[in-house]
PyMOL Python script that loads the backbone (N, CA, C, O; Angstrom):
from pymol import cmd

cmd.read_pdbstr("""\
ATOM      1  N   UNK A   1       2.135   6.043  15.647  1.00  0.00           N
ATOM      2  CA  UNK A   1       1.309   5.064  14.945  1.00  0.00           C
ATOM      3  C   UNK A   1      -0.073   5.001  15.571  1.00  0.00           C
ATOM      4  O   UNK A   1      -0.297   5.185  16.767  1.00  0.00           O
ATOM      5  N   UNK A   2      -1.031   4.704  14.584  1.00  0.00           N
ATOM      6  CA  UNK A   2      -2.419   4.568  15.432  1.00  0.00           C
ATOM      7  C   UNK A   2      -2.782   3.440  15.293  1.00  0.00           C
ATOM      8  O   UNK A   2      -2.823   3.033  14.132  1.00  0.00           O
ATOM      9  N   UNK A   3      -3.222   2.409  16.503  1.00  0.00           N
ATOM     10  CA  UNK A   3      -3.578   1.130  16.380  1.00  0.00           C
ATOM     11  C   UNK A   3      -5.312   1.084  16.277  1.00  0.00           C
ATOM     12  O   UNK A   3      -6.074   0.837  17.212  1.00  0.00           O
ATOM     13  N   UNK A   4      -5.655   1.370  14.985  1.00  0.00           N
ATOM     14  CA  UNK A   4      -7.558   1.325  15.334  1.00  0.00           C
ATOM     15  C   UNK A   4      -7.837   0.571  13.768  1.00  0.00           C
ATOM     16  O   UNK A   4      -7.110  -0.063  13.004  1.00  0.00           O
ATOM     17  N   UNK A   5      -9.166   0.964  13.735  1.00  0.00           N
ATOM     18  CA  UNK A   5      -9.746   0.114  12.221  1.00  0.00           C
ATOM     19  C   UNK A   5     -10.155   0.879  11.540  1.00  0.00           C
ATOM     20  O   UNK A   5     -11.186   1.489  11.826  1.00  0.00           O
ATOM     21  N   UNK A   6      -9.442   1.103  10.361  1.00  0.00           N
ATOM     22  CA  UNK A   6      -9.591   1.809   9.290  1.00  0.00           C
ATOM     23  C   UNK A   6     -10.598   1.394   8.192  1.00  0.00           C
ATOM     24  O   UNK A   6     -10.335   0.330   7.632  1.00  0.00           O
ATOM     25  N   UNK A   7     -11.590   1.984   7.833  1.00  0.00           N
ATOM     26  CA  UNK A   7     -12.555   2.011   6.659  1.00  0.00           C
ATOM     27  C   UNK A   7     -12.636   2.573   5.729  1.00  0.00           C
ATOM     28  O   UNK A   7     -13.272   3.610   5.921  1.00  0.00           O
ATOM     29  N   UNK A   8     -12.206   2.415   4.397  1.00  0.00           N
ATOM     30  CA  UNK A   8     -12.171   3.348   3.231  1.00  0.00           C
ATOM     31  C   UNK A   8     -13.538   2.790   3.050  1.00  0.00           C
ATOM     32  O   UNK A   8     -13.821   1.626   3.336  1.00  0.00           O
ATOM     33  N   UNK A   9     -14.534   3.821   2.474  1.00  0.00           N
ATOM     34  CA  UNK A   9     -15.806   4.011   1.979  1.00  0.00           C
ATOM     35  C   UNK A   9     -15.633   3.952   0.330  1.00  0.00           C
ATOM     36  O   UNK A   9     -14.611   4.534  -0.035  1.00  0.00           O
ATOM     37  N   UNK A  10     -16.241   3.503  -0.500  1.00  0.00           N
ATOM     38  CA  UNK A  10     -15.951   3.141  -2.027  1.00  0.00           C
ATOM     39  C   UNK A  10     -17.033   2.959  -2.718  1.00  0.00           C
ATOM     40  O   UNK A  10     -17.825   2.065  -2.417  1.00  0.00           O
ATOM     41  N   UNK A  11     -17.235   3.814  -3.789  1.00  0.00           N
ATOM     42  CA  UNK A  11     -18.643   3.701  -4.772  1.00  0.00           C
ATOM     43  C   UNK A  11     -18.712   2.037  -5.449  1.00  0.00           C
ATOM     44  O   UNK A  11     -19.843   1.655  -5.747  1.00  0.00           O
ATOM     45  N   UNK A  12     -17.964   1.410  -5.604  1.00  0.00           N
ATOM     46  CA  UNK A  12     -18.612   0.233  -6.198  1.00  0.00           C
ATOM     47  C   UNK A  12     -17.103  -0.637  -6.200  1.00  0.00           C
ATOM     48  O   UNK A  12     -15.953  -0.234  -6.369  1.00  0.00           O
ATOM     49  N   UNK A  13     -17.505  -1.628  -6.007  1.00  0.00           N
ATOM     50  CA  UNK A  13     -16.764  -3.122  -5.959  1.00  0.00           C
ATOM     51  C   UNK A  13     -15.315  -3.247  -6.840  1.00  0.00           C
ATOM     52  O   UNK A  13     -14.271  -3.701  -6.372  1.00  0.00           O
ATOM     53  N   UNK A  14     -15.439  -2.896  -7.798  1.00  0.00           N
ATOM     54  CA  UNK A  14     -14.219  -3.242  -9.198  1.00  0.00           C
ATOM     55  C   UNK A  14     -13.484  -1.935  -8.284  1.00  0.00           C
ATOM     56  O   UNK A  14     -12.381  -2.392  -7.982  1.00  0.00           O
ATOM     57  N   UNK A  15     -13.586  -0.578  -7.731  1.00  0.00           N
ATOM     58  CA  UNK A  15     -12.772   0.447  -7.132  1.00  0.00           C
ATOM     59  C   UNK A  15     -12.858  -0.230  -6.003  1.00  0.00           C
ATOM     60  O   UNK A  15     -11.724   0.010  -5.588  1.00  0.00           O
ATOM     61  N   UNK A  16     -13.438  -1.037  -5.011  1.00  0.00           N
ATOM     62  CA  UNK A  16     -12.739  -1.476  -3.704  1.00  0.00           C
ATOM     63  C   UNK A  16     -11.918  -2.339  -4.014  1.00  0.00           C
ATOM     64  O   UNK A  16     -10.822  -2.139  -3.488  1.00  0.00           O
ATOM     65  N   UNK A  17     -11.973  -3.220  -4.647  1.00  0.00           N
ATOM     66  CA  UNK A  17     -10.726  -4.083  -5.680  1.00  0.00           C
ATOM     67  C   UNK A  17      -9.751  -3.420  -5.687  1.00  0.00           C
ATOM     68  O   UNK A  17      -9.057  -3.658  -4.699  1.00  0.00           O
ATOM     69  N   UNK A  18      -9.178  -2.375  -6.608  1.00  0.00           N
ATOM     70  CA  UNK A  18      -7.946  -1.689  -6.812  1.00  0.00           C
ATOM     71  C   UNK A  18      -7.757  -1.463  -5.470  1.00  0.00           C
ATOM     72  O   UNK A  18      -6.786  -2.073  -5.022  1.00  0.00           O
ATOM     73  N   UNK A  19      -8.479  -0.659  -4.524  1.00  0.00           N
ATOM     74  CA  UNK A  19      -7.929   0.468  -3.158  1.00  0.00           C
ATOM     75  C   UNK A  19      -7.218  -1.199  -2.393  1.00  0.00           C
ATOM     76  O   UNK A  19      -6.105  -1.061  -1.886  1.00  0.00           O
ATOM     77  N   UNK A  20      -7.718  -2.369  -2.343  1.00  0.00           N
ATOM     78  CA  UNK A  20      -7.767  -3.369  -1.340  1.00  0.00           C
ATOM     79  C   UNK A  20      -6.073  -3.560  -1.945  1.00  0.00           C
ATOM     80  O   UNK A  20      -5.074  -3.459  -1.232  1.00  0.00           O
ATOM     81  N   UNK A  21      -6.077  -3.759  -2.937  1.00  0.00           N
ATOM     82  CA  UNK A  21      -4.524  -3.936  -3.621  1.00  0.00           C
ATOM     83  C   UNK A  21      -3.722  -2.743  -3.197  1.00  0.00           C
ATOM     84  O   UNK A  21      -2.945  -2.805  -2.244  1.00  0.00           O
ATOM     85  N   UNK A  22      -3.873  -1.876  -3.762  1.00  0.00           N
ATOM     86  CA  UNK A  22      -3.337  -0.773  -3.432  1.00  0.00           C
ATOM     87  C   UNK A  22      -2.899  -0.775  -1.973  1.00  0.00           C
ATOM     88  O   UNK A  22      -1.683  -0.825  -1.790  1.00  0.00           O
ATOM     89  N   UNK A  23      -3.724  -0.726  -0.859  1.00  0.00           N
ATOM     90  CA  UNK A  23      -3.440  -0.432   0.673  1.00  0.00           C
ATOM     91  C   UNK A  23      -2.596  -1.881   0.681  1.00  0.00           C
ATOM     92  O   UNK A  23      -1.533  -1.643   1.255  1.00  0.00           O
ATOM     93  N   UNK A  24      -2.634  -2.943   0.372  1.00  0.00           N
ATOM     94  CA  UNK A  24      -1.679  -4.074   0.539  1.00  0.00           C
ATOM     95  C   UNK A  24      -0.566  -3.969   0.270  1.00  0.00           C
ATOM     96  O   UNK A  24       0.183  -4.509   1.084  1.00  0.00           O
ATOM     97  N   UNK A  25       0.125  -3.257  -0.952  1.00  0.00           N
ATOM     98  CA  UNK A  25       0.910  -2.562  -1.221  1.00  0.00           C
ATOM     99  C   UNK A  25       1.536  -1.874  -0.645  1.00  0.00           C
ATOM    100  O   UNK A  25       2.747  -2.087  -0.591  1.00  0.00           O
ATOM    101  N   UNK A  26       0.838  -0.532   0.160  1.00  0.00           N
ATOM    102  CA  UNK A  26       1.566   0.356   0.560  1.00  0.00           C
ATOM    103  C   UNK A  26       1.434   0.032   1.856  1.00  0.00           C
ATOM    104  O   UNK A  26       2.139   0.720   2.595  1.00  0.00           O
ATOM    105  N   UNK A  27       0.559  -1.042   2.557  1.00  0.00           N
ATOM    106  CA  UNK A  27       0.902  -1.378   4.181  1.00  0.00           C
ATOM    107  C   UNK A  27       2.075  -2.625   4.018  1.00  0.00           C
ATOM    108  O   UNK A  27       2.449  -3.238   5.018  1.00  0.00           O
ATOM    109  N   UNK A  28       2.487  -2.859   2.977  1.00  0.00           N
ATOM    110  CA  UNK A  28       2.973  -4.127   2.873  1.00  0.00           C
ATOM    111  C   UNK A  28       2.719  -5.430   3.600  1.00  0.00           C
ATOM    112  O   UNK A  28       3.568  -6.003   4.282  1.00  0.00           O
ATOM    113  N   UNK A  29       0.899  -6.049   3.303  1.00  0.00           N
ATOM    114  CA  UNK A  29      -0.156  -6.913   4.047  1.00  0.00           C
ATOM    115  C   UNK A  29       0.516  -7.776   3.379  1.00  0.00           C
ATOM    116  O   UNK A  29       1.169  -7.642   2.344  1.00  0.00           O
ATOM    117  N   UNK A  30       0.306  -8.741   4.078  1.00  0.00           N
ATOM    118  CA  UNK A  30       0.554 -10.189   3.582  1.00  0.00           C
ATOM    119  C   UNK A  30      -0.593 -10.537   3.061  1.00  0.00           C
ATOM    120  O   UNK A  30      -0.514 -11.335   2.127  1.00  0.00           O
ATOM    121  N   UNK A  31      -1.652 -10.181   3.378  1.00  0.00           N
ATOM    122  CA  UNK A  31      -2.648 -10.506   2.253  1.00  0.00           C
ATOM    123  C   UNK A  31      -3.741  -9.487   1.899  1.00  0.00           C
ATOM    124  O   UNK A  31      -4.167  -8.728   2.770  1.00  0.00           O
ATOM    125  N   UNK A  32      -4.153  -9.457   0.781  1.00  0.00           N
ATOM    126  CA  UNK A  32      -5.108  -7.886   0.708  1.00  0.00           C
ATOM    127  C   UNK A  32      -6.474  -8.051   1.308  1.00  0.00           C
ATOM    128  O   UNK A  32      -7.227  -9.002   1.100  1.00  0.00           O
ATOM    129  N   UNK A  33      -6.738  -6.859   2.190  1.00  0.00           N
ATOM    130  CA  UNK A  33      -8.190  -6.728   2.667  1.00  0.00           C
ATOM    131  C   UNK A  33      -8.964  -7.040   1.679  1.00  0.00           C
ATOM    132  O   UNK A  33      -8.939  -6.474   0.586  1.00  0.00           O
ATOM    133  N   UNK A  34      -9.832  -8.122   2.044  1.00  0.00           N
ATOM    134  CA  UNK A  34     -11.300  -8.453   1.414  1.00  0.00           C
ATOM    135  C   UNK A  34     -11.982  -7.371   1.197  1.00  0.00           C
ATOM    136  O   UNK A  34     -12.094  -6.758   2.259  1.00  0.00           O
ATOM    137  N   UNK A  35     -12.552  -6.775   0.230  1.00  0.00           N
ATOM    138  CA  UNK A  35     -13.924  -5.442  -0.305  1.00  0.00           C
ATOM    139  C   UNK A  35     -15.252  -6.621   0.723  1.00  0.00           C
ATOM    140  O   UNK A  35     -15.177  -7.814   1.015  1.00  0.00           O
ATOM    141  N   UNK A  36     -16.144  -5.765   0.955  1.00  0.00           N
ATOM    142  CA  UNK A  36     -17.310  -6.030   1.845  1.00  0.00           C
ATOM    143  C   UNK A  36     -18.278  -5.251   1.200  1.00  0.00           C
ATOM    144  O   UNK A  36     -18.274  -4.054   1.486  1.00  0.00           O
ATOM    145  N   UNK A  37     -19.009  -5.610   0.490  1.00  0.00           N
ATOM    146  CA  UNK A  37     -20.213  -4.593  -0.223  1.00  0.00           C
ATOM    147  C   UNK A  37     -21.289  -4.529   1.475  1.00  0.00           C
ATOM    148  O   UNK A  37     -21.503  -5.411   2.307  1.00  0.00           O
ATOM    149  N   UNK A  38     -21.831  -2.789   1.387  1.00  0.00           N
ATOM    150  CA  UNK A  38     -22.226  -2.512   2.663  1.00  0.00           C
ATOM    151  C   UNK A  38     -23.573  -1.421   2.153  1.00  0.00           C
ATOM    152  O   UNK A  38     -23.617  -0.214   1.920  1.00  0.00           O
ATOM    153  N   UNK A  39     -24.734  -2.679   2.122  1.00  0.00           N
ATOM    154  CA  UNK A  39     -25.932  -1.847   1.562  1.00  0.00           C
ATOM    155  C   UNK A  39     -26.596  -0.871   2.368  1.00  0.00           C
ATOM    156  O   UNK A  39     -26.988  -1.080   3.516  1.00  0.00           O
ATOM    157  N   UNK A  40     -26.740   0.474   1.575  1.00  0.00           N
ATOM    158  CA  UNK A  40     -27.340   1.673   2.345  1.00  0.00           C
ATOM    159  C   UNK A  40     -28.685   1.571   3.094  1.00  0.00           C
ATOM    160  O   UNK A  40     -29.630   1.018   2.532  1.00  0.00           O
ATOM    161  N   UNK A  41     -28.770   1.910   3.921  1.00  0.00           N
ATOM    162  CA  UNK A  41     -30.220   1.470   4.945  1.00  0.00           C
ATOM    163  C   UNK A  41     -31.712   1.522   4.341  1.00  0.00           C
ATOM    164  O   UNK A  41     -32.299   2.604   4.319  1.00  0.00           O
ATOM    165  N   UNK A  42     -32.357   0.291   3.823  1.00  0.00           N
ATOM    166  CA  UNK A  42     -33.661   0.320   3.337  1.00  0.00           C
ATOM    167  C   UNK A  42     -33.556   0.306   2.342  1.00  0.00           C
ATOM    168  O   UNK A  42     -34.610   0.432   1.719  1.00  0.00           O
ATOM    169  N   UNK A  43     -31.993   0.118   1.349  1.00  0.00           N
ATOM    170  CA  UNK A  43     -32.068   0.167   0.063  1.00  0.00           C
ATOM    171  C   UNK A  43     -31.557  -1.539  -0.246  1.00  0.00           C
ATOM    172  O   UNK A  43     -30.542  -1.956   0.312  1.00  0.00           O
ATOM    173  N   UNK A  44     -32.596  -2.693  -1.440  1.00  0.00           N
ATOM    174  CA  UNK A  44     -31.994  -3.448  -1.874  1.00  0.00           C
ATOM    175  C   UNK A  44     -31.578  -3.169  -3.279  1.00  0.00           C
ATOM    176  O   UNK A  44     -31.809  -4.160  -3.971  1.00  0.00           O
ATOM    177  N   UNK A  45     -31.101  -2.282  -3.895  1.00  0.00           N
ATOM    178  CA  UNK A  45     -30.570  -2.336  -5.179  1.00  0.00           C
ATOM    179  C   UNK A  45     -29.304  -2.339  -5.313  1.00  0.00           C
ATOM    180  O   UNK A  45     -28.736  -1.455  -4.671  1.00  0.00           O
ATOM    181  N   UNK A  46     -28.530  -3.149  -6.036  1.00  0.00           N
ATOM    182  CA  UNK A  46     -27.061  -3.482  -5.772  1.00  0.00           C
ATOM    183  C   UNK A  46     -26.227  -1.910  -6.225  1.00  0.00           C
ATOM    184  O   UNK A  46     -25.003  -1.779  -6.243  1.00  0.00           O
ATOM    185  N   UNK A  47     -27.124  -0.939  -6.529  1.00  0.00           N
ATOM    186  CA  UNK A  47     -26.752   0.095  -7.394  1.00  0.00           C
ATOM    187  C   UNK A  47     -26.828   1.202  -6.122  1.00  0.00           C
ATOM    188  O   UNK A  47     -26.433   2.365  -6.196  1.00  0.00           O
ATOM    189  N   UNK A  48     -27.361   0.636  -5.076  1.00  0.00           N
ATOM    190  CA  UNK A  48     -27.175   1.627  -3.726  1.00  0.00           C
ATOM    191  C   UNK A  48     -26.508   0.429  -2.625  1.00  0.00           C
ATOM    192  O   UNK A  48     -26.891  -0.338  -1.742  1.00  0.00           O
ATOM    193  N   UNK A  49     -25.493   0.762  -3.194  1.00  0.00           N
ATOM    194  CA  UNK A  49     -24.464   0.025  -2.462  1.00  0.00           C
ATOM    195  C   UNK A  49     -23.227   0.539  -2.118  1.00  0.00           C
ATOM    196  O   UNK A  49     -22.539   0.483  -3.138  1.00  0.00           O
ATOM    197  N   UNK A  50     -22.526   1.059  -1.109  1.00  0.00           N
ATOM    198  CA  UNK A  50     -20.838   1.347  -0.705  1.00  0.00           C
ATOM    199  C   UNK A  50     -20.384  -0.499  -0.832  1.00  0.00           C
ATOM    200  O   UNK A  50     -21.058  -1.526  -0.758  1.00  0.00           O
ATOM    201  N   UNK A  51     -19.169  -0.270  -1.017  1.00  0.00           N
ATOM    202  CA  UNK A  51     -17.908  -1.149  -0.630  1.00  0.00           C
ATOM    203  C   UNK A  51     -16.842  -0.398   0.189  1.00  0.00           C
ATOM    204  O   UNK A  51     -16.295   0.671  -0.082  1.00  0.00           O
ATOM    205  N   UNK A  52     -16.651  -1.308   1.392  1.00  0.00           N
ATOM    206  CA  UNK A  52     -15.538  -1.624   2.352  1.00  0.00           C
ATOM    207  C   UNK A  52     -14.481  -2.154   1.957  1.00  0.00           C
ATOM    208  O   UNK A  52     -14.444  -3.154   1.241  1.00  0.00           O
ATOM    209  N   UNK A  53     -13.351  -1.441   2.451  1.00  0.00           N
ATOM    210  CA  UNK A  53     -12.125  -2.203   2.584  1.00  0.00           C
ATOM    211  C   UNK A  53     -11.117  -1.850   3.997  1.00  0.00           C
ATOM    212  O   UNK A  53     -10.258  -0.984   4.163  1.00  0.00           O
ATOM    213  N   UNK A  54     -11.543  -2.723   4.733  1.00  0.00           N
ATOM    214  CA  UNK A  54     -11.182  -2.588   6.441  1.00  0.00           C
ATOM    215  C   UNK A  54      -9.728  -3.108   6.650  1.00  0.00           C
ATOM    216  O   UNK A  54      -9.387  -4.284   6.522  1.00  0.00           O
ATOM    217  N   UNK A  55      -8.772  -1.875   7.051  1.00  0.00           N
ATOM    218  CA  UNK A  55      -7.930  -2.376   7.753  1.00  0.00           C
ATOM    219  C   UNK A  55      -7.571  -2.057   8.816  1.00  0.00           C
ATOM    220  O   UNK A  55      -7.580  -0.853   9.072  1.00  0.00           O
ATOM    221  N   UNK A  56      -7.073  -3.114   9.937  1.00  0.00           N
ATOM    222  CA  UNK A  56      -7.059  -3.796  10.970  1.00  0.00           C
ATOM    223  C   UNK A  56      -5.759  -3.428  11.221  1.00  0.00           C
ATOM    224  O   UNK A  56      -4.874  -3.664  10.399  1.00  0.00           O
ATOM    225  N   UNK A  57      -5.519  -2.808  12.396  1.00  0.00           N
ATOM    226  CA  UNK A  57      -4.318  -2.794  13.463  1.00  0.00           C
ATOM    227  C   UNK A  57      -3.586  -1.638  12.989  1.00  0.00           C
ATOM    228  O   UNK A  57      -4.253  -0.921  12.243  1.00  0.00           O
ATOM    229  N   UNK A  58      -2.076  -1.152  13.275  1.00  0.00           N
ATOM    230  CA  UNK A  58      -1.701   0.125  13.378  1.00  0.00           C
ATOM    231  C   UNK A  58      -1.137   0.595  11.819  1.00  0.00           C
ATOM    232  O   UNK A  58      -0.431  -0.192  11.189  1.00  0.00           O
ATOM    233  N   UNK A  59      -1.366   1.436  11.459  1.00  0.00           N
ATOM    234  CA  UNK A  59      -1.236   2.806  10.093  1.00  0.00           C
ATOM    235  C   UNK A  59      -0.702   3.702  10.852  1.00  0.00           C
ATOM    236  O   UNK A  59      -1.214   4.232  11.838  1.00  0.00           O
ATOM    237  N   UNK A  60       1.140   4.021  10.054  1.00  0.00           N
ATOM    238  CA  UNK A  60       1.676   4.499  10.560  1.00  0.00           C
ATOM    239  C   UNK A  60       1.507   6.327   9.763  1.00  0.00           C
ATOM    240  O   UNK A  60       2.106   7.340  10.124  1.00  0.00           O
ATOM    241  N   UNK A  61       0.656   6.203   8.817  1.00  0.00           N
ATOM    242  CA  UNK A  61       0.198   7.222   8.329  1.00  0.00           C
ATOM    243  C   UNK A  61      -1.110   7.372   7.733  1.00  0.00           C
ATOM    244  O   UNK A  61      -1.094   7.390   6.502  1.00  0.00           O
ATOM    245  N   UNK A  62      -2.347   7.496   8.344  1.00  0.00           N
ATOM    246  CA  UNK A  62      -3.829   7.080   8.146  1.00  0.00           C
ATOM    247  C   UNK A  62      -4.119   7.780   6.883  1.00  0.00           C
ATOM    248  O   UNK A  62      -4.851   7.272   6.033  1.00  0.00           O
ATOM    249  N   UNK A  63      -3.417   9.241   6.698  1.00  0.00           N
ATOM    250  CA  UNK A  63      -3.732  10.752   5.781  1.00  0.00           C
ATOM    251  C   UNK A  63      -3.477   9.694   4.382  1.00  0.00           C
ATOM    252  O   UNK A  63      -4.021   9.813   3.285  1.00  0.00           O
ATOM    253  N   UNK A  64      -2.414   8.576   4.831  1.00  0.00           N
ATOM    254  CA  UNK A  64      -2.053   7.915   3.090  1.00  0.00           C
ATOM    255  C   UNK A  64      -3.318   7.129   2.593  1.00  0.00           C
ATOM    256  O   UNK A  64      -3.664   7.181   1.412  1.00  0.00           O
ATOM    257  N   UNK A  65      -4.093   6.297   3.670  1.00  0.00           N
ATOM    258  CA  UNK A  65      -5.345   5.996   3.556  1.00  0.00           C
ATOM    259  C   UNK A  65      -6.151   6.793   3.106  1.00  0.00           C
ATOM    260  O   UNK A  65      -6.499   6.490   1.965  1.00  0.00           O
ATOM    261  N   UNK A  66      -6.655   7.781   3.540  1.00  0.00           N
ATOM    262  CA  UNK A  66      -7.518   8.804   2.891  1.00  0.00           C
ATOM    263  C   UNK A  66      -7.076   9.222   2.184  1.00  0.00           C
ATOM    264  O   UNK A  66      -8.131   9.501   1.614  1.00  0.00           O
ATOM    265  N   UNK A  67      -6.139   9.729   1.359  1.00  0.00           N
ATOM    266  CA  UNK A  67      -5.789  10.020   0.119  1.00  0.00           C
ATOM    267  C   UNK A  67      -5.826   9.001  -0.937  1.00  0.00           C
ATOM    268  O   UNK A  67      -5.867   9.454  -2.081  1.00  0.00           O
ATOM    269  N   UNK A  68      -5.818   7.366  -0.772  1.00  0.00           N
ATOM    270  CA  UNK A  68      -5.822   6.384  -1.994  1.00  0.00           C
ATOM    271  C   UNK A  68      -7.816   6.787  -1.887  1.00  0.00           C
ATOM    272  O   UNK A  68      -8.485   6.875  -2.917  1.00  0.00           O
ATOM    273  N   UNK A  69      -8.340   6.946  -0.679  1.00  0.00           N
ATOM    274  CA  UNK A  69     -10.099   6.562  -0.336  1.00  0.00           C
ATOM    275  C   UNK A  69     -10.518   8.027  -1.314  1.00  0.00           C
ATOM    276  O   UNK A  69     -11.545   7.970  -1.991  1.00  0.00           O
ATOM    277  N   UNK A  70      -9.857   9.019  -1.328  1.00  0.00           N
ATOM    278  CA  UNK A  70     -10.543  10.393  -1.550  1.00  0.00           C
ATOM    279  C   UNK A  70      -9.897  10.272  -3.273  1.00  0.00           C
ATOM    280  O   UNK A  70     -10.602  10.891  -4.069  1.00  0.00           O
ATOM    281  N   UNK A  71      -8.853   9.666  -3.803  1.00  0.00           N
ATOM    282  CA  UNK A  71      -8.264   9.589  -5.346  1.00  0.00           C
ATOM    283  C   UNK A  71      -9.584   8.720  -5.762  1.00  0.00           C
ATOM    284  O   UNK A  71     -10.005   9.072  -6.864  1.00  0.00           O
ATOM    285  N   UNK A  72     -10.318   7.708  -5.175  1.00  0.00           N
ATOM    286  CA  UNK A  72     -11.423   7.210  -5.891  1.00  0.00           C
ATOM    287  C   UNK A  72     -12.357   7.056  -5.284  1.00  0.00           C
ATOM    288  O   UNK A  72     -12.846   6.061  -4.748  1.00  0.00           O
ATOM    289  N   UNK A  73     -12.824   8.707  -5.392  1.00  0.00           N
ATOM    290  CA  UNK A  73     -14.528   9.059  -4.891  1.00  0.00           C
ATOM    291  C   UNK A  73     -15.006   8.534  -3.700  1.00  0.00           C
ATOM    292  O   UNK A  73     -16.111   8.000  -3.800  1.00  0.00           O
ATOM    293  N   UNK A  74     -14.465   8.531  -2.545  1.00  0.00           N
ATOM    294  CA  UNK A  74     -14.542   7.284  -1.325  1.00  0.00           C
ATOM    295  C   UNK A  74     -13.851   8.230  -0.403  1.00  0.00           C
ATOM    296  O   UNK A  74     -13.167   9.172  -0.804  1.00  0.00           O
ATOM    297  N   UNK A  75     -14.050   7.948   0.803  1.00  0.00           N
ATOM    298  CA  UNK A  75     -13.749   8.577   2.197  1.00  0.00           C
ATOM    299  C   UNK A  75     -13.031   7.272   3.140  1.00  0.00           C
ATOM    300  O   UNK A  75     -12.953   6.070   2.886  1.00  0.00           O
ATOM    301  N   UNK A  76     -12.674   7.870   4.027  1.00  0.00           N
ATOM    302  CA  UNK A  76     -11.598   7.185   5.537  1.00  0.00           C
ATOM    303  C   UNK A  76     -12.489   7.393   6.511  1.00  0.00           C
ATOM    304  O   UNK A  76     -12.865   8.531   6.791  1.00  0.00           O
ATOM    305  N   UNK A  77     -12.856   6.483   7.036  1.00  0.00           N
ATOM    306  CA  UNK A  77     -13.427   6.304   8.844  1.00  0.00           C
ATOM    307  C   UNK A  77     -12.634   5.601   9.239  1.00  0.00           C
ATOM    308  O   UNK A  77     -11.949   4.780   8.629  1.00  0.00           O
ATOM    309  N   UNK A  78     -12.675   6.025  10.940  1.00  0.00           N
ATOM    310  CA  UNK A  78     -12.293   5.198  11.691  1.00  0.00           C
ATOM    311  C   UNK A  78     -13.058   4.856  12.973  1.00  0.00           C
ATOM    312  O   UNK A  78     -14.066   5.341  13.485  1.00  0.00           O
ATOM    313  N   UNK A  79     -12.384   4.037  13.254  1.00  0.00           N
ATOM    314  CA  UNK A  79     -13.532   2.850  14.192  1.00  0.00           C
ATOM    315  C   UNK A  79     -12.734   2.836  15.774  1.00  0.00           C
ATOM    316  O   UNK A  79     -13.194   2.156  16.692  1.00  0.00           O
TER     317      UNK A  79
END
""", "prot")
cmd.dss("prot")
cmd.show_as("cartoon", "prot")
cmd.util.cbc("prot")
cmd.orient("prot")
């Protein structure tokens, strides 16, 4: 298991919505990660914008994370 902080990267808000459900689901969270809109550096247009959906503490399979992040146009960091 890896105990760190997981970041799916997400083109827009209504898709960090689904992934936040989704990973609640398949981490079985008691409650779903909040989306965090995360504006690109020097840009204010809501249209250059990522959404976050951070989860916290151990993923006993991270690859399942990046596969819901990479099914909708979005990437996995970790922290």
């Amino acid at each position: 298991m890896t105990d760190a902080r997981h970041i799916l990267v997400l083109p827009d808000r209504e898709t960090a919505e689904e992934v936040a459900e989704k990973v609640a689901e398949l981490l079985r969270l008691a409650e779903e990660p909040e989306p965090v809109r995360d504006a690109l550096a020097g840009e204010d247009d809501a249209e250059d914008a990522q959404w976050l959906v951070v989860v916290e503490g151990e993923v006993a399979e991270p690859a399942e994370l990046a596969a819901i992040a990479e099914a909708h146009e979005g990437w996995l960091e970790r922290d």
